[in-house]
VEXKOL-924862 format. One record per residue (C-alpha): residue number from 1; residue in three letters; x, y, z. Coordinates in Angstrom, 1 decimal, always signed. Last residue first. Layout:
NUM; ala; X; Y; Z;
...
% end
This chain:
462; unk; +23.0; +17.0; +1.7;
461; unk; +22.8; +12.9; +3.0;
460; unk; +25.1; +12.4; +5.8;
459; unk; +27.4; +9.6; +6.1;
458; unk; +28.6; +6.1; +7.6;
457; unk; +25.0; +5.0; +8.1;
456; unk; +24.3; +4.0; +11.8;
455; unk; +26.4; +6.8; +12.9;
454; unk; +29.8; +7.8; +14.1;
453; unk; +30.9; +11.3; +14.2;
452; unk; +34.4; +12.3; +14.1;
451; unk; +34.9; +10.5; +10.7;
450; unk; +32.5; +13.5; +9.4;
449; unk; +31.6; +12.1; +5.8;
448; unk; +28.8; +14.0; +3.5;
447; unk; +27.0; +12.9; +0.7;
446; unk; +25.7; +14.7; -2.4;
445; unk; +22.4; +14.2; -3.5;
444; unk; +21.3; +12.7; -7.2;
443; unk; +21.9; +9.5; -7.4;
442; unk; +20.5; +8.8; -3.7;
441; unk; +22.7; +6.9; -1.0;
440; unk; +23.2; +3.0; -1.1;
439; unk; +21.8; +1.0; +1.9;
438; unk; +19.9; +3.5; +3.7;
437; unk; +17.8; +1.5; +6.7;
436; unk; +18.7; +4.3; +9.0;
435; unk; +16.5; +7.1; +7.3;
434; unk; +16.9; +10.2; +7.6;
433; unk; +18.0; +12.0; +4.8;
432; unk; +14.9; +10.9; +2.5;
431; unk; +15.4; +11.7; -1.0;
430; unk; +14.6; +7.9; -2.2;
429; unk; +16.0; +7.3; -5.5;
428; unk; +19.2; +5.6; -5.1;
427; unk; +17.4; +3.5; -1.9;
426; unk; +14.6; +2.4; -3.1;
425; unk; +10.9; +3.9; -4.4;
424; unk; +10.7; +5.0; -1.2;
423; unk; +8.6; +4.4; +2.8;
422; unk; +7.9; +6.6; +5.5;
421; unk; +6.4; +4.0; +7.3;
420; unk; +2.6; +6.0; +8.9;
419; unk; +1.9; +7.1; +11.9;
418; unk; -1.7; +7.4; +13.5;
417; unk; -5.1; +8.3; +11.9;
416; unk; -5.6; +5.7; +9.7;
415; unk; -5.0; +3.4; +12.8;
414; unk; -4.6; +0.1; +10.6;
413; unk; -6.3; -3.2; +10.9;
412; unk; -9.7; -2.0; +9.0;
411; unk; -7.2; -1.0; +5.7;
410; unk; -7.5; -4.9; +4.8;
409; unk; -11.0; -4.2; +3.8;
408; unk; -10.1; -2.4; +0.8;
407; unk; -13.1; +0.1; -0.2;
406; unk; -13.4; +2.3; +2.9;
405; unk; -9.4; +2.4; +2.5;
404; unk; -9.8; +4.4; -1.1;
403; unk; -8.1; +7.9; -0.3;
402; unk; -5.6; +5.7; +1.6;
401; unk; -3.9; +5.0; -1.9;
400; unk; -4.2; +1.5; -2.8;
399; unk; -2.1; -1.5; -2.0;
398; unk; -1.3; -5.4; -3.4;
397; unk; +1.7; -7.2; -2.5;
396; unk; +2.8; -10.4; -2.8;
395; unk; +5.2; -12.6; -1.9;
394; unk; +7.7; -15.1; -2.7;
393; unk; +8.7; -18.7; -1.9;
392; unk; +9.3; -21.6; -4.6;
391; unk; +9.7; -25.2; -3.1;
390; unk; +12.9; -26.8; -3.3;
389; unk; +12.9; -29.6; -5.7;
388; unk; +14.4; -33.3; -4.1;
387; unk; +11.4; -33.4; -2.3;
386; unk; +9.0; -33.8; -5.0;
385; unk; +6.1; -31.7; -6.4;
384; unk; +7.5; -28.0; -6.2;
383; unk; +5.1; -27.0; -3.6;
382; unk; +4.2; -22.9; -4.2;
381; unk; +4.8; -20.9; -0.8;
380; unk; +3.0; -17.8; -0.1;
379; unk; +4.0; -14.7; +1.9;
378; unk; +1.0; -12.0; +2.1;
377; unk; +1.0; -8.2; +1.5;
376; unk; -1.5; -6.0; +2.3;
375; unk; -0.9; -2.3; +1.6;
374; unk; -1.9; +1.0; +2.3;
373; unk; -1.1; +4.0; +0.9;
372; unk; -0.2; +7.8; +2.1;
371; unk; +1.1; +10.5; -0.6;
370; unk; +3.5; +12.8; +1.1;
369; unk; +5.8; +13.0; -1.7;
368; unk; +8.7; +11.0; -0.3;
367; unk; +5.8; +7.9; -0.1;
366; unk; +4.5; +7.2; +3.2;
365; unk; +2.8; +4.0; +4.5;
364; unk; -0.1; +2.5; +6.4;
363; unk; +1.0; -1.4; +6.6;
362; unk; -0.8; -4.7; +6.7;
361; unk; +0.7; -8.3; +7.0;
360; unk; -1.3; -11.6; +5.7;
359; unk; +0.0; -14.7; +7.1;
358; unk; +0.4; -17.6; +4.6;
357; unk; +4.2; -17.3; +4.7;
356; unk; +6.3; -15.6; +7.1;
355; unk; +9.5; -14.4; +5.3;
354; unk; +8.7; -13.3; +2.7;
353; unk; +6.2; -11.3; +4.4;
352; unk; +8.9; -9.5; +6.4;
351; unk; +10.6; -8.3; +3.0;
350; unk; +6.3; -7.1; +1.9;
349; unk; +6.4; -5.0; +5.0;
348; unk; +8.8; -2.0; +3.2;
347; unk; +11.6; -0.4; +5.4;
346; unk; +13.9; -2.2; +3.5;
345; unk; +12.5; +0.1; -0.1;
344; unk; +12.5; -2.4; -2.9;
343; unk; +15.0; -4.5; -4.7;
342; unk; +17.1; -3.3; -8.2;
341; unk; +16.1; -2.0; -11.5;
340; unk; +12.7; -0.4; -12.2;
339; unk; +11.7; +0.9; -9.3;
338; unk; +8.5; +0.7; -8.9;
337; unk; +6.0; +3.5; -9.1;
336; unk; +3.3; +4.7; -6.5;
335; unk; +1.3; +7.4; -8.4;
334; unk; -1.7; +4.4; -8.6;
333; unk; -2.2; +2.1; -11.5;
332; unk; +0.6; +0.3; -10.3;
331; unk; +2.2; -2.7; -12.2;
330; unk; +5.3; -5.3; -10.8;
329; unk; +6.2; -9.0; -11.0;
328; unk; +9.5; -10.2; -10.2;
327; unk; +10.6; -7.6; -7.8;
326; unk; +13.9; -8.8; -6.5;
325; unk; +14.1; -9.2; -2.7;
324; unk; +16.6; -11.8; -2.1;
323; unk; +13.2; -14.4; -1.1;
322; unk; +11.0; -12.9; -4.3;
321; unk; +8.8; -10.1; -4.6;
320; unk; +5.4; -9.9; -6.5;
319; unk; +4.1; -6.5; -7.1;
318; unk; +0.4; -5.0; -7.1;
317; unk; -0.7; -1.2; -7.5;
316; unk; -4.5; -0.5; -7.0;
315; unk; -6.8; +1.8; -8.9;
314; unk; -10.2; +1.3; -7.2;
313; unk; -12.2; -0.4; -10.9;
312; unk; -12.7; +1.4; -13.8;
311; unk; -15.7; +1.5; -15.3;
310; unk; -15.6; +4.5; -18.2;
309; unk; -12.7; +3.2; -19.2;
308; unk; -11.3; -0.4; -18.2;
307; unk; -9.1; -0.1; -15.4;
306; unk; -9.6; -3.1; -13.6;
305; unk; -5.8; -4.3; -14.3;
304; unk; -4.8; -4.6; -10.5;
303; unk; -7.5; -6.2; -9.3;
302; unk; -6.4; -9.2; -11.6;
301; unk; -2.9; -9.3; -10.2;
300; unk; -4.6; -9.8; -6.7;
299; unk; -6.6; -12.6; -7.4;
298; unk; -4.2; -14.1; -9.5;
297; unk; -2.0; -14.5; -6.5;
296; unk; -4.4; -15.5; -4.3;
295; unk; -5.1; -18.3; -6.6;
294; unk; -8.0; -18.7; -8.0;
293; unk; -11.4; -20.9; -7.4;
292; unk; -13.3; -17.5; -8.6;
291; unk; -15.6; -17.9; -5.8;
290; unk; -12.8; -18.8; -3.6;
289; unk; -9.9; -16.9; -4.4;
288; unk; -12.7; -13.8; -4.0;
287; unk; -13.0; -14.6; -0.5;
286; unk; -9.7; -15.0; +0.0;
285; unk; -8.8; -11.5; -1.8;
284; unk; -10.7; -9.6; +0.1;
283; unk; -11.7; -6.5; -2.1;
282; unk; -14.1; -4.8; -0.4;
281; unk; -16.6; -8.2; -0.6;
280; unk; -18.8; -6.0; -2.7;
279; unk; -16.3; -4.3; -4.6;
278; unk; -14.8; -7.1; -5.4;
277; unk; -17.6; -9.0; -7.0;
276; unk; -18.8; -6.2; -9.1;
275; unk; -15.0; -6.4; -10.3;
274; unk; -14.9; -9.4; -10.7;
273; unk; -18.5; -9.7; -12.4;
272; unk; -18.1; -6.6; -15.0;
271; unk; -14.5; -7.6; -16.2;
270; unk; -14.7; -11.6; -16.5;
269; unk; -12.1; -13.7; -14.1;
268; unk; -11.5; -17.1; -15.5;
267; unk; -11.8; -15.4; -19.3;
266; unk; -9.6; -12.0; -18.3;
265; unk; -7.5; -14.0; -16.6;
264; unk; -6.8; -16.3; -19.8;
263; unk; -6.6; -13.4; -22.0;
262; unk; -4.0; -11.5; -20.0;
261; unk; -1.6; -15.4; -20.0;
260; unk; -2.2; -15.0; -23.4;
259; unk; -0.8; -11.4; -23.8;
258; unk; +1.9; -12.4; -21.5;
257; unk; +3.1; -15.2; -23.9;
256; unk; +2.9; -13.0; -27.1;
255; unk; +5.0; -9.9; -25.5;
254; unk; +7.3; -12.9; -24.5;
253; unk; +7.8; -13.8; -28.1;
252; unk; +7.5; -10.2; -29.3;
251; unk; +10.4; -9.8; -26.9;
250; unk; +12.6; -12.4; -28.1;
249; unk; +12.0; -11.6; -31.9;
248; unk; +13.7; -8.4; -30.9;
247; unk; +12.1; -4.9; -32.0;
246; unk; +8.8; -4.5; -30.0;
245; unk; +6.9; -1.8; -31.8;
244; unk; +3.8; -3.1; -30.2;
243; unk; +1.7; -2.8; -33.5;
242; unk; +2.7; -6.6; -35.1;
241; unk; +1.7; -7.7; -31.2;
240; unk; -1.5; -6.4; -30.8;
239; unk; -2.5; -7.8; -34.2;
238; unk; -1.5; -11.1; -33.6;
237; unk; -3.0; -11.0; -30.0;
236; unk; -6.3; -10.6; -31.5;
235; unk; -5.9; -13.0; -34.3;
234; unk; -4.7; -15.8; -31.8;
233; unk; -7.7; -14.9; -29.6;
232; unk; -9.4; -18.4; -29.5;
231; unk; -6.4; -20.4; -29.9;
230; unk; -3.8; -18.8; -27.1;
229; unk; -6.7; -18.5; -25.5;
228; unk; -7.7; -22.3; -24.7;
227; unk; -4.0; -22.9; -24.2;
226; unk; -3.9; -19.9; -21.1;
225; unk; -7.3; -21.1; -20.1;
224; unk; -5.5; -24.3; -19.7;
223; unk; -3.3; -23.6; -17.7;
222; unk; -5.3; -21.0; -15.4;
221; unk; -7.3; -24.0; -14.5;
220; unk; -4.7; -26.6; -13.6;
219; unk; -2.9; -23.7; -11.6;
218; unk; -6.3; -23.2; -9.7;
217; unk; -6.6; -27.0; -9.5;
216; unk; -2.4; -27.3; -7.9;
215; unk; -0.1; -28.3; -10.5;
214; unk; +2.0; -31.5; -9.3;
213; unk; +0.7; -33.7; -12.0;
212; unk; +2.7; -31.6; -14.9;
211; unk; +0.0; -30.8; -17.6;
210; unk; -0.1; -31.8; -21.3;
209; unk; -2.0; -30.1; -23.9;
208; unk; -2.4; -32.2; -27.0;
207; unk; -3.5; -32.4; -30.2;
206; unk; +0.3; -31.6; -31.1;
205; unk; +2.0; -30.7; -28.4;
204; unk; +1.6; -28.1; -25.5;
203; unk; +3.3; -28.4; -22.9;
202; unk; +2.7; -27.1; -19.5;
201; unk; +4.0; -27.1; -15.6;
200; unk; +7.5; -28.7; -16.7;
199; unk; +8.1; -31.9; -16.4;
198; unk; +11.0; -32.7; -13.9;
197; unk; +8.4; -34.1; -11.1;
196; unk; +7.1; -36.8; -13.9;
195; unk; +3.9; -37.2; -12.9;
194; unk; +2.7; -35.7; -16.5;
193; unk; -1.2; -35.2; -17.2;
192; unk; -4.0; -34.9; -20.0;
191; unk; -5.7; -32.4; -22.2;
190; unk; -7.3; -32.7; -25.8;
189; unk; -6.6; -30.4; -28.1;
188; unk; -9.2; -30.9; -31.1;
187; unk; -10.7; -27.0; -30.7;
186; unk; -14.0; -28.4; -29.7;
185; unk; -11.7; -30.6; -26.8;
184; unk; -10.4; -27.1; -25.6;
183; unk; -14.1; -26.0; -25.2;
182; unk; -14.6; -29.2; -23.3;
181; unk; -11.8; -28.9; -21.3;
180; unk; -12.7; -25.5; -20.1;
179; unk; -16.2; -26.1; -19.3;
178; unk; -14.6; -29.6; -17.2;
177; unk; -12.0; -27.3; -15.4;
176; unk; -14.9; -24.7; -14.0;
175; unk; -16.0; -21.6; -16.1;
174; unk; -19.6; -22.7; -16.0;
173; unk; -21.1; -25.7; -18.1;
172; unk; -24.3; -24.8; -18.5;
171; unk; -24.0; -23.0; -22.2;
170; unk; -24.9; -19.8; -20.6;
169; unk; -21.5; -20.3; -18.5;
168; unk; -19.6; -20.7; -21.6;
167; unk; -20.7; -18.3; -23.8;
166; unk; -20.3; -15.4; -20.9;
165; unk; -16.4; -16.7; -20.7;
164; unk; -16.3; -16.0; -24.2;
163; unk; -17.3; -12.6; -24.0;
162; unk; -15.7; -11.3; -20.9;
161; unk; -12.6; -12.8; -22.7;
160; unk; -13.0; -10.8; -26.1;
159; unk; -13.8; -7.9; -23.7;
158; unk; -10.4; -8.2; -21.5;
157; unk; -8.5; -9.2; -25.1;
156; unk; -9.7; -5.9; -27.0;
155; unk; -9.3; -3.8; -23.9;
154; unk; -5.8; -4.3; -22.8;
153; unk; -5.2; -2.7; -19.6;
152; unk; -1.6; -2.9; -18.1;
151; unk; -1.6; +0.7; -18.4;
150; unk; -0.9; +0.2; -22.0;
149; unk; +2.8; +2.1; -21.3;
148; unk; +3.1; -0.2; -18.1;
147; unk; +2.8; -3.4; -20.7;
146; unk; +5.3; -2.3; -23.0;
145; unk; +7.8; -1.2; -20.2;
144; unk; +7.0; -5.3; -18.8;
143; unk; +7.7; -6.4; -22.5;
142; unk; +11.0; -3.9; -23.0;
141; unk; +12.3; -5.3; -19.8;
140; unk; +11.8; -9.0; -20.7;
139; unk; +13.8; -8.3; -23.7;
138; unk; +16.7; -6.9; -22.3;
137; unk; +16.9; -3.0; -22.4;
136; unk; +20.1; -1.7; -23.6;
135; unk; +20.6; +1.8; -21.9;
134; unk; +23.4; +0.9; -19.9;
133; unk; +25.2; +0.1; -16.4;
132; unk; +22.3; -0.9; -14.1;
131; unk; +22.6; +2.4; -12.3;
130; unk; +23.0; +5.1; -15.2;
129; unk; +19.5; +2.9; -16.4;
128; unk; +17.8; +3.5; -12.8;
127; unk; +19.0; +7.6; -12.5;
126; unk; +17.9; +7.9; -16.3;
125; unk; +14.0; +5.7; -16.1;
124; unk; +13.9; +7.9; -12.3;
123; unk; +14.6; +11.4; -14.5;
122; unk; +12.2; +10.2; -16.9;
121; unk; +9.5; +9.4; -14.4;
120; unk; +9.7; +12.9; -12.7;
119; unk; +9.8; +14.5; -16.2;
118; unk; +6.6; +13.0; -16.9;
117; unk; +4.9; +13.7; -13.7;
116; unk; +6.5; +17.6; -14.1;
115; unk; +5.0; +18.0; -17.9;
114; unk; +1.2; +16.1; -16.4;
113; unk; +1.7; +18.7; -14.2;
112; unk; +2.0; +21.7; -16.1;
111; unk; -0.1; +20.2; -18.6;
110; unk; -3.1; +20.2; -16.0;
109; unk; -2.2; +23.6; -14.9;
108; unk; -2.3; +24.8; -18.2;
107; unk; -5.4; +23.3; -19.0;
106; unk; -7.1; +25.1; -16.0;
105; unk; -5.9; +28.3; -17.0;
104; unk; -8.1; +28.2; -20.4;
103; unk; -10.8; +26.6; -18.4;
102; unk; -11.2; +29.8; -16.5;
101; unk; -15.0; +29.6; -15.6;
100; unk; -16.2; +26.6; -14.9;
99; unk; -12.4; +24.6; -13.9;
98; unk; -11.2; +27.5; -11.8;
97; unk; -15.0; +27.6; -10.3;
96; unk; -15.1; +23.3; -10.1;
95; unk; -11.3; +23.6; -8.2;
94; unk; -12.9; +26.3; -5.5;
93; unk; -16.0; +24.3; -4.5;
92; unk; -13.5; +21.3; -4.1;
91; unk; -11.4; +23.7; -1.7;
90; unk; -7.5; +23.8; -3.3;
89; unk; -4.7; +22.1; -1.3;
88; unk; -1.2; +23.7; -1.8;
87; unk; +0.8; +22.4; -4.3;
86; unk; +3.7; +19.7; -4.1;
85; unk; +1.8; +17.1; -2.2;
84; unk; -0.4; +17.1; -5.4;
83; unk; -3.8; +16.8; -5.6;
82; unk; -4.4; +19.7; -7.4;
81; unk; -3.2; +17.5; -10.3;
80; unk; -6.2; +14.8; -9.5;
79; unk; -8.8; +17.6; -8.9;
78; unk; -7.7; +19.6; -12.4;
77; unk; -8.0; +15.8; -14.4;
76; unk; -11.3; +15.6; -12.8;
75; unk; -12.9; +18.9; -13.7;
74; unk; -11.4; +18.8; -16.6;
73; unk; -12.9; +15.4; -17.7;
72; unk; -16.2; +17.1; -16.0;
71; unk; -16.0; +20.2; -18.5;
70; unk; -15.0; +17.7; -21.7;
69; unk; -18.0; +14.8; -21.1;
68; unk; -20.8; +16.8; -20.2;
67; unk; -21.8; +15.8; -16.7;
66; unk; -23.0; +11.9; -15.4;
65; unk; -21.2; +10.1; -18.2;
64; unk; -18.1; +11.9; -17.7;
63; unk; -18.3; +11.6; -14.0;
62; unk; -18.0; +7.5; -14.5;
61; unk; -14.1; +8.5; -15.6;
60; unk; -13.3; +10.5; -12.6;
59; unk; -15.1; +8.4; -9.6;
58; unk; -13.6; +8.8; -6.8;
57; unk; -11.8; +12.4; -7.5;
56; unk; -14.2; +13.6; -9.7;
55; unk; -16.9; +12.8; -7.4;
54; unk; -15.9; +14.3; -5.0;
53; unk; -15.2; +17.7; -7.3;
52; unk; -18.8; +17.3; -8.2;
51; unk; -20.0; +17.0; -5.1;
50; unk; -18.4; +20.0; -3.9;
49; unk; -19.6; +22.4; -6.5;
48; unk; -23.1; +20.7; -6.3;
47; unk; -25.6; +18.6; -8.4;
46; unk; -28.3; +19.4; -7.7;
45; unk; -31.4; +18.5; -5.4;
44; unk; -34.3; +16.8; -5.2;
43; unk; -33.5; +15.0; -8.1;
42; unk; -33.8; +11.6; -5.9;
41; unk; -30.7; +10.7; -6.1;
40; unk; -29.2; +14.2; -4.8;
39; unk; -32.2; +14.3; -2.1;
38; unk; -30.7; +10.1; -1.1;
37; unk; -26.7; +11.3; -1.4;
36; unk; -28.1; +14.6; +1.5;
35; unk; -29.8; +11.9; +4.2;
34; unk; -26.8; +9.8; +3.9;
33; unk; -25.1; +12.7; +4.9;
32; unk; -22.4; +13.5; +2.7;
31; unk; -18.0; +13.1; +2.1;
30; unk; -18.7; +11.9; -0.8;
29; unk; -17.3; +8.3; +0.1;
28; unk; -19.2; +8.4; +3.6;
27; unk; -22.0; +9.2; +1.2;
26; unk; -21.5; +6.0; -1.0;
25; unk; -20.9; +3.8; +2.5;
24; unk; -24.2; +4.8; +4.0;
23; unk; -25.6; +5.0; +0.4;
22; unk; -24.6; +0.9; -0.9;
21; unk; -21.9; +0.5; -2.5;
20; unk; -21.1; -1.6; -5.2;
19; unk; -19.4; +0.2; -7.8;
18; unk; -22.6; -0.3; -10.2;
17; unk; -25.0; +0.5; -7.5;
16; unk; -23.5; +3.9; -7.0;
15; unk; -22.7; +4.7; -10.4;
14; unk; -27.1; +3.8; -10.9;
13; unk; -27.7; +5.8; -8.1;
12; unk; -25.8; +8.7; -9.5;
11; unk; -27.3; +8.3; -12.8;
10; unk; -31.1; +8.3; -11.6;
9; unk; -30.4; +11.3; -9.6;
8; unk; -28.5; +13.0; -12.1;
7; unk; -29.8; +17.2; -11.9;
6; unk; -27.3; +19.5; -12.5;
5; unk; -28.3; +23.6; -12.4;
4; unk; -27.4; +25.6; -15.4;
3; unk; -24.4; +27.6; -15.4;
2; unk; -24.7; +31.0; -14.2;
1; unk; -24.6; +33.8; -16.7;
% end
């Protein structure tokens, strides 16, 4: 028996609005006429194979809500494993059938690949530990593995800060400094400043929260939503932390720390409106810095935790590297995956960024597995207050998979269609035998050396 027709007009238009789009760029998404996405919204027609497996590639969580849950979580989960370089490609019509009628198969496959994901990771996690000369994580490590485990998601304090930064703009006062010292004030902390260029950017003592003068407002801001957080979610964060499984008092303490600084993003940058917000501007971070009044820093990060269930945002990776090319910050809620020891790949724009600060540099790039993203990546420079104090220079990095460019207005300055960096993880894990920026060869190929043959690297990868 045939499966009964899909109607979800009224759904669809309401994922639609919800993400931001309006139907030119919705259909474009689909892969539709704009004529076709407004019969579909208006129940004039169903629900198709094809559409379906659209929008269970775009939209694989909000497609639970529009279908039965368990047929369009396998519908999704079979489009995103199907989507592997490795295979070859199925027909959307073709993935929906295998999913319909042979679910039993369909599982398999999914396992099948979650299994080789998994072991892909775990071989990278051996090659990376073998490199750095032990197994022993430190306790910064264990914190950021902690925090890629939760998908760098964490839904009690995002809601609790949703929440609390609705209380405060219905109380008048918005989620400017003033709201924020007020609310800190109810809590008997009271917050004032240090021009001392040695002080560090916060304090806290007793009754007291005390800033170093050379914080710039969005620093200000973020400071004290971090003490403001600290206090409002303590029995949140408490919990999260006695569950973490975190063995060294160190790494709880940190664990702690980066739980607040979660909170205090999550109250100066609430779930539904950022990411409503985002969507609509297509993710520029400047323009978002500015009706935020962030940083473009925490602009970015924030994008990068949108992954709320059910309403997650474009899934975006986002890494912060310094001037010798140490990745300081790092998450990726895309298949791109940091390493986790060492610098990134040379042939990577964000080294150039460094370099060239407050420009913003865009690259179309390749991953070993044939996965294309693209990435913006900007060099900024934080003042350290006093001439005696070099400033601090990094960059950062923010990227999707090309499948999203209509959403991330920085992919407009690329030819889509042309070339693109074959990039890798780094050098000890990238397979690539070509490539003249090599500086160490892979962990897990042999190497070959012809003295009678010179060439930029002194051997052949095998």
């Amino acid at each position: 028996m045939a499966p009964p027709r899909l109607y979800a007009g009224e759904r669809l238009r309401a994922l639609r609005r919800a993400a931001g789009l309006n139907q030119r760029a919705m259909a474009a998404r689909l892969g539709l006429s704009v004529s076709y996405l407004s019969q579909l919204e208006g129940d004039e027609r169903p629900l198709t194979a094809a559409v379906i497996a659209a929008l269970a590639r775009h939209h694989p969580q909000e497609l639970a809500a529009i279908a039965d849950e368990a047929p369009a979580r396998r519908v999704a989960a079979l489009a995103a494993a199907l989507a592997d370089p490795a295979l070859a490609p199925l027909p959307p019509e073709a993935t929906v059938r295998l999913a319909e009628e042979r679910p039993d198969i369909a599982d398999r496959l999914i396992a099948l690949h979650a299994a080789k994901r998994d072991a892909e990771e775990r071989l990278a996690v051996a090659e990376e530990t073998l490199v750095a000369g032990g197994d022993a994580r430190l306790p910064w490590e264990a914190v950021r593995d902690w925090f890629h485990a939760a998908g760098n998601y964490i839904d009690p304090l995002d809601r609790a800060g949703e929440a609390l930064a609705t209380t405060l703009a219905t109380g008048g006062g918005g989620l400017g400094e003033a709201a924020l010292v007020a609310t800190l004030h109810g809590h008997g902390i009271a917050v004032v400043t240090d021009d001392d260029g040695d002080a560090p950017l916060a304090r806290d003592r007793p009754g007291l929260l005390v800033l170093a003068g050379a914080l710039p407002p969005e620093s200000r801001r973020f400071q004290i939503a971090h003490r403001l957080a600290t206090l409002a979610f303590a029995d949140q964060v408490a919990t999260i932390v006695a569950g973490s499984g975190l063995a060294s008092v160190e790494a709880r303490h940190l664990l702690e720390l980066g739980l607040a600084n979660y909170a205090a993003a999550a109250l100066l940058m609430p779930y539904e409106r950022y990411r409503g917000e985002a969507r609509r501007v297509r993710h520029d971070i400047d323009r978002l810095s500015r009706v935020f009044g962030i940083s473009f820093e925490q602009a970015c990060h924030r994008l990068s935790t949108l992954q709320r269930p059910g309403a997650a945002g474009v899934p975006f990776y986002f890494c912060r590297v310094d001037m010798a090319g140490n990745i300081t910050k790092r998450h990726s809620a895309t298949r791109l995956q940091f390493a986790r020891f060492g610098g990134a790949c040379p042939l990577w724009h964000v080294h150039e960024a460094v370099a060239i600060p407050d420009r913003i540099l865009v690259q179309q790039a390749e991953t070993p597995d044939g996965v294309r993203y693209i990435s913006m990546a900007k060099g900024l420079v934080k003042p350290s207050g006093r001439f005696t104090r070099a400033p601090r220079r990094f960059a950062v990095v923010l990227g999707c998979e090309a499948s999203h460019a209509a959403d991330f207005v920085y992919a407009d300055a690329v030819d889509r269609r042309g070339a693109a960096t074959p990039i890798g993880i780094s050098c000890r894990l990238c397979p690539r035998a070509d490539c003249d920026q090599r500086a160490f060869p892979p962990a897990d190929r042999a190497i070959a050396v012809e003295p009678e043959t010179r060439r930029i690297v002194p051997y052949r990868v095998v």
